[in-house]
C-alpha positions in Angstrom: -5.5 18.0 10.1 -2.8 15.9 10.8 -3.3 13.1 13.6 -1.3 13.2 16.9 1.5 10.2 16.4 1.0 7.6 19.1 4.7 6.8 18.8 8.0 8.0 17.0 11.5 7.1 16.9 14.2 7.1 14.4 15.2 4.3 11.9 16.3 4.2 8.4 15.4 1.6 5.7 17.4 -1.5 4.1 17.1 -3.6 1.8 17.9 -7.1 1.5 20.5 -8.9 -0.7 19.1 -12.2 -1.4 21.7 -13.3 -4.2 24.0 -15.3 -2.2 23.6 -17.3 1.4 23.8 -16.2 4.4 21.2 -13.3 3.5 22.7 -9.5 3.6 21.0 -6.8 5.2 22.3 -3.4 3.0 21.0 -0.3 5.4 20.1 3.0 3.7 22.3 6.0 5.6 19.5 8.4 4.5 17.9 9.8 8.4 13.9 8.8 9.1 11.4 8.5 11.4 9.0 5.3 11.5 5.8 6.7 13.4 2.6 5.2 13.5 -0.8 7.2 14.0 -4.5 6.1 14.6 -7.3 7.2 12.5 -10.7 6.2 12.1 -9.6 2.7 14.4 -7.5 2.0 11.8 -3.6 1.9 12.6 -1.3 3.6 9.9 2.7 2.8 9.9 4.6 5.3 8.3 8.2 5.4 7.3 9.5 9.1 6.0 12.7 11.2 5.4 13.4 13.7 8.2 13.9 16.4 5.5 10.5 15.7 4.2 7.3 16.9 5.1 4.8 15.2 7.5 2.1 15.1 4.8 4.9 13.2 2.5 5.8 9.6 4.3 7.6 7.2 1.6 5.8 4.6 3.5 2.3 4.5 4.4 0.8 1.3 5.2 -2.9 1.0 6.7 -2.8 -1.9 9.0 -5.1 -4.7 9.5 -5.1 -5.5 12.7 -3.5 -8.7 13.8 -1.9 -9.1 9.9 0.9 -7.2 10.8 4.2 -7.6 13.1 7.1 -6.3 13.8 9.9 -8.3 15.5 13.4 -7.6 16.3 16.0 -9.1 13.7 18.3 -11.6 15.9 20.5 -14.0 13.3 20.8 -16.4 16.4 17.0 -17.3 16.3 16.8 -17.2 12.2 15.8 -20.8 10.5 17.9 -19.6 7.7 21.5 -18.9 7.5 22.3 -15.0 7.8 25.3 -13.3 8.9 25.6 -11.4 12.1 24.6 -8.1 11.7 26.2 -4.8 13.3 23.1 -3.2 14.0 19.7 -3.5 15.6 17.2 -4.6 13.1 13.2 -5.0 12.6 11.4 -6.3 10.2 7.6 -5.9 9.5 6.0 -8.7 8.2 2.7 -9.8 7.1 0.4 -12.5 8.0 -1.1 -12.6 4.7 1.4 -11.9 2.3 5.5 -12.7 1.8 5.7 -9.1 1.7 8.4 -7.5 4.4 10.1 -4.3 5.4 13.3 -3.7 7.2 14.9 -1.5 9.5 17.7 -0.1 11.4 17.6 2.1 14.6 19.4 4.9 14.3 20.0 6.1 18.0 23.1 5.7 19.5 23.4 1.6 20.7 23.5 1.3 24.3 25.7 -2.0 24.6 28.7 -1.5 27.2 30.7 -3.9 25.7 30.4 -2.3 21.7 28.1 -5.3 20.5 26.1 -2.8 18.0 23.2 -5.8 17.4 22.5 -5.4 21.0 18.8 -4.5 21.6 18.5 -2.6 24.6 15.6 -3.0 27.0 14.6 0.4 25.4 14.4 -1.0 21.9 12.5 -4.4 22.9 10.0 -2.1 24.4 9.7 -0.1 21.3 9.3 -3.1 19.3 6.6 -4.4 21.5 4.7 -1.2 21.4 4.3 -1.2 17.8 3.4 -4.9 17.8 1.2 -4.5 20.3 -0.4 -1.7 18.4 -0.5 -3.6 15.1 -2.5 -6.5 16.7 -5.1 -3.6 17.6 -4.0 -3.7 21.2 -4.2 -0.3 23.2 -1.3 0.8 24.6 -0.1 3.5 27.2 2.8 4.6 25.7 4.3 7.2 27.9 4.1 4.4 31.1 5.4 1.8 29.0 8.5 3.8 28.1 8.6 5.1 31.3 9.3 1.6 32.7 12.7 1.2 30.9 13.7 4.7 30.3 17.4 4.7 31.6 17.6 1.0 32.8 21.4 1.2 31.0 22.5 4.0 33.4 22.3 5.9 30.1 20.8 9.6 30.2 17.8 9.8 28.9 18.9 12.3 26.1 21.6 10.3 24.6 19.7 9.8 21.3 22.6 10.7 19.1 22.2 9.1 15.1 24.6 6.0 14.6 25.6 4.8 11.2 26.2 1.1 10.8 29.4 0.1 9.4 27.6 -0.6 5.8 25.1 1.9 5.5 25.3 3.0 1.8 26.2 6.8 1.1 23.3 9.0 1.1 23.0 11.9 -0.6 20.3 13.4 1.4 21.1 16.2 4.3 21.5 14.6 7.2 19.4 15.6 10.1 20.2 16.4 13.8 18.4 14.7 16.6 17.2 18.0 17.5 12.8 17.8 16.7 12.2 13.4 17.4 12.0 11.4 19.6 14.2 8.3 19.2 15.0 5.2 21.5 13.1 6.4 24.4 10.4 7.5 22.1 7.2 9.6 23.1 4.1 9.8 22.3 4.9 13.5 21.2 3.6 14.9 18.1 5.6 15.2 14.9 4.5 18.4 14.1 6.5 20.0 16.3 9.6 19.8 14.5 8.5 23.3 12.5 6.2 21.5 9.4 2.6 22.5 8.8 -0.3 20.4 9.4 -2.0 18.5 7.1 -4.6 20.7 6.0 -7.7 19.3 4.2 -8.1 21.2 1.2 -4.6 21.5 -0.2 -3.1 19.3 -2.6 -2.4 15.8 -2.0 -4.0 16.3 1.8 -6.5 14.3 3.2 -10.2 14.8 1.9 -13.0 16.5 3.7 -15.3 14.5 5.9 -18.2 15.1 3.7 -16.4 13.8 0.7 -14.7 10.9 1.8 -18.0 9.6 3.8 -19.8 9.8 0.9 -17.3 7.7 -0.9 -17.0 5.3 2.1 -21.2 4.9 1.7 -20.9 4.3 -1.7 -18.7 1.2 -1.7 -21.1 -0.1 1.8 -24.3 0.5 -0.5 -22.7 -1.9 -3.0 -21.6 -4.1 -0.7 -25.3 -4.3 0.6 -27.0 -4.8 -2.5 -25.0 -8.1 -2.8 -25.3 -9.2 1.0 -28.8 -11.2 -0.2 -27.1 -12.8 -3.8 -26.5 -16.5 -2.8 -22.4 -17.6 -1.9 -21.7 -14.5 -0.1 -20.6 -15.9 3.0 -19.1 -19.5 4.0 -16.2 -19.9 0.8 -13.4 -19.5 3.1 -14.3 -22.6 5.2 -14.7 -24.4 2.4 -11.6 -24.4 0.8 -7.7 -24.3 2.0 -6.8 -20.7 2.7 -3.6 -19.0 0.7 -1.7 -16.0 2.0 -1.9 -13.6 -0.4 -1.8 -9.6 0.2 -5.0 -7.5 1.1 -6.4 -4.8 -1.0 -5.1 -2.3 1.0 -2.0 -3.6 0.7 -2.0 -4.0 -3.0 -2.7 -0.2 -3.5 -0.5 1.7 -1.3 -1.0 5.5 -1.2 2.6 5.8 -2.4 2.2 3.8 -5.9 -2.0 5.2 -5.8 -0.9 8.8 -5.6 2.0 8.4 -7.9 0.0 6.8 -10.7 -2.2 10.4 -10.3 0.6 12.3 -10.9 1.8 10.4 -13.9 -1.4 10.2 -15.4 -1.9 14.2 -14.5 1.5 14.8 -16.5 1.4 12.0 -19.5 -2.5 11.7 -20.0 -4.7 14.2 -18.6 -7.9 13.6 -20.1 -8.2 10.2 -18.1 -8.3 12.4 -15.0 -12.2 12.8 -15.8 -12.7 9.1 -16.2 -11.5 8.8 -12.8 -13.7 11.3 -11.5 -16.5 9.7 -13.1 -16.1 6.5 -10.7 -16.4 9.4 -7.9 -19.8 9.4 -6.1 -21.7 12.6 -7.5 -21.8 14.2 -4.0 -18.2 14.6 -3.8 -17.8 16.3 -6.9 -20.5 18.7 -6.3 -19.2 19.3 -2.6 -15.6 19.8 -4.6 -17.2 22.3 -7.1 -18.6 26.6 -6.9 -21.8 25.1 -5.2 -21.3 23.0 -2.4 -24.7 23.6 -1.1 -26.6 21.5 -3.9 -25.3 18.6 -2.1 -26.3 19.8 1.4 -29.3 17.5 1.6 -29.8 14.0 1.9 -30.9 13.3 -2.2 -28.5 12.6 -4.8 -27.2 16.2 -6.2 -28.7 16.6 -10.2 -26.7 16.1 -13.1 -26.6 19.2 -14.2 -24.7 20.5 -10.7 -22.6 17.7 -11.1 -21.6 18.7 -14.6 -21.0 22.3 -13.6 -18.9 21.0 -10.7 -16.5 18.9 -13.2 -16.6 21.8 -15.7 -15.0 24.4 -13.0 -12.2 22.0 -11.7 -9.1 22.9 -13.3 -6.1 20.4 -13.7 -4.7 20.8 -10.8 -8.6 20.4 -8.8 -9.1 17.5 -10.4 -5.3 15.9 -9.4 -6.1 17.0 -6.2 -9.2 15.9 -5.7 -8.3 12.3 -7.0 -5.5 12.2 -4.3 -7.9 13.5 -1.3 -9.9 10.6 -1.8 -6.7 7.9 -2.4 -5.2 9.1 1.1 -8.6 9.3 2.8 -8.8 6.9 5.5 -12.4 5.5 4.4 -10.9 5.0 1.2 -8.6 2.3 3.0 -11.8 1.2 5.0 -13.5 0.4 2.2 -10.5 -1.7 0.9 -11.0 -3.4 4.1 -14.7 -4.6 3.6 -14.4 -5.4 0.2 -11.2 -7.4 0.9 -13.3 -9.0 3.9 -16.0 -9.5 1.5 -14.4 -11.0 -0.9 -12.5 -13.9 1.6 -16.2 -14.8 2.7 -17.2 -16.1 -0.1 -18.9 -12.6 -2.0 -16.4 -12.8 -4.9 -19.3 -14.1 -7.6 -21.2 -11.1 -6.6 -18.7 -8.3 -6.2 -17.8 -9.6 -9.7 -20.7 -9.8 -11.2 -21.8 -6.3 -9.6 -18.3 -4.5 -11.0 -18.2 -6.3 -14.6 -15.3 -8.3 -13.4 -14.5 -11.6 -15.4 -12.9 -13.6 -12.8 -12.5 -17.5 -13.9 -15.3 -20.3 -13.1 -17.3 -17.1 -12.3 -15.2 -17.3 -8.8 -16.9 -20.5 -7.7 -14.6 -23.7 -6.9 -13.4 -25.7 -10.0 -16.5 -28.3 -10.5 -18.5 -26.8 -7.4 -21.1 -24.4 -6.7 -19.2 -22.8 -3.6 -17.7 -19.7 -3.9 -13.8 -19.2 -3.7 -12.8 -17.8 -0.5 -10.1 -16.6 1.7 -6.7 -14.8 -0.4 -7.9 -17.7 -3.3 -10.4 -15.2 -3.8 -8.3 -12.1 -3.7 -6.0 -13.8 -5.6 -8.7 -14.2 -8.4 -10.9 -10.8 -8.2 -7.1 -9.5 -9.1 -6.3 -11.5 -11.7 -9.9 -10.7 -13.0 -9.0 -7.4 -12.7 -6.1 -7.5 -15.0 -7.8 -9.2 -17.9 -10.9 -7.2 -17.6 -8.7 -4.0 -17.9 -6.5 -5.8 -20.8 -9.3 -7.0 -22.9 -10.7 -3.5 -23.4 
């Protein structure tokens, strides 16, 4: 079941135009919401289309706290020359990684004199919500918007969508403000604007519990069995640290979920080497007889087997994308992410069959890398392992 948003408010994407100086910000027209949800003490921020399902965000970023932020877009306080925009922009940024998203409000500006960059005491406070919730602060939404709500002697319902004056042509349908919540957002509950919740058990919903702890466990168990290997802890502070993107935020559940599909439509008989990386219990729980997994032993081969035999196509596909959009999938990004910047990369390797160069100690050292250095190289090792097969 879908979690309760903590906030919601509507904004629409751009993109940026980097080819000549000062920098151009190019808004998409198409209607959104950004909304961001909590789940398992893990923050998500989601961007999707207001025609499009709840369950189907085009953004869906798990958020380590503190590596995120988002921060009003004011040309006047940019080091770098960009031109005056006529809208009210955020960006998203990361601590760890160049990596950045952009967007426009789309309620109606409340400047009295037409300035359409204005941000409104309204919009500040939204932005300091979310950044406040991305540093893993908790917030009281509802009293926090209640503090500014109407500070323009603007009513409190005049939430009507505003194009800027270069938002490209969309050709999706464009929404009413009816169903959201915009500048004065609430904590209120996206669901209510007439879509289903998400439902574990249908395709490309969350998994079960059951299933998705038992994946979680797996990935701790390994992580265990190499807490005792020497260099898993200390390479960080031993070497320079370079930004570089987290796990999580290499494998997206937009590009994760997508590469199931293709693979479903172009290649299906990879779909059972996938589930072969797939702890046994969550096939089994998956499969005509649940109850061989009920106890706290691994479930026999043979159930397993008969579970992978009765999945169809469209089980398996399914099942693949339960786990991707699980949110102890994205834990487990975390602690291996966390495990490799301290210094576990030699062992993680090792343990995974990963040839990662120097064996992922320092050049002409025994340390071990550490910090995104060491992200930066499990990847890489990643990518030649794969190739050289």
């Amino acid at each position: 079941m879908a979690t309760a948003p903590i906030i919601t408010f509507k904004a629409g994407q751009c993109d940026l135009d980097t080819s000549s100086k000062p920098f151009k910000v190019k808004p998409q027209a198409q209607p959104g919401y950004i909304y961001l949800y909590s789940e398992d003490d893990l923050i998500h921020f989601c961007w999707r289309r207001r025609d499009a399902s709840l369950t189907d965000p085009e953004l869906d970023l798990v958020m380590v706290p503190t590596d995120g932020s988002f921060v009003p877009y004011e040309h006047k306080t940019s080091p770098q020359p960009t031109a005056k925009t006529n809208g009210r922009i955020f960006a998203l940024k990361f601590a760890s990684s160049s990596q950045r998203h952009l967007f426009w409000l789309q309620s109606k500006p409340q400047s009295q004199n037409g300035d359409e960059s204005w941000f409104s005491p309204r919009d500040r406070k939204i932005g300091e919500i979310v950044n406040s919730l991305l540093q893993g602060e908790e917030v009281d939404v509802t009293r926090e918007l209640a503090n500014v709500r109407g500070s323009n002697n603007q009513p409190d319902d005049d939430d009507d969508d505003e194009d800027m004056e270069d938002a490209e042509p969309s050709l999706g349908h464009r929404a009413s403000g009816g169903g959201g919540a915009g500048a004065d957002a609430t904590g209120g509950d996206v669901r209510e604007e007439g879509e289903s919740s998400r439902e574990g058990g249908a395709d490309g919903a969350r998994a079960g519990p059951a299933g998705d702890s038992d994946a979680s466990e797996a990935v701790r168990n390994l992580l265990s069995s190499l807490a005792e290997q020497p260099g898993l802890s200390g390479g960080q502070s031993q070497t320079q640290d370079k930004p570089y993107p987290h796990l999580s935020h290499l494998l997206p559940t937009f590009i994760t979920v997508a590469m199931v599909d293709y693979i479903a439509a172009n290649d299906p008989a990879r779909l059972d080497s996938f589930l072969s990386f797939l702890p046994p219990s969550v096939l089994v729980l998956s499969g005509p007889n649940p109850e061989a997994s009920s106890g706290n032993d691994e479930p026999a081969a043979a159930e397993v087997e008969k579970a992978k035999a009765a999945m169809s196509h469209n089980d398996k596909k399914a099942l693949l994308k339960k786990v991707l959009r699980s949110p102890q999938f994205f834990q487990a990004l975390g602690v291996l992410t966390q495990a490799l910047r301290d210094g576990g990369l030699p062992g993680v390797a090792d343990a995974l069959g990963i040839r990662v160069e120097n064996g992922g100690y320092l050049p002409n050292g025994t340390m071990p890398l550490g910090g995104g250095q060491a992200i930066e190289a499990f990847v890489e090792g990643v990518k030649k392992t794969v190739g050289g097969q």
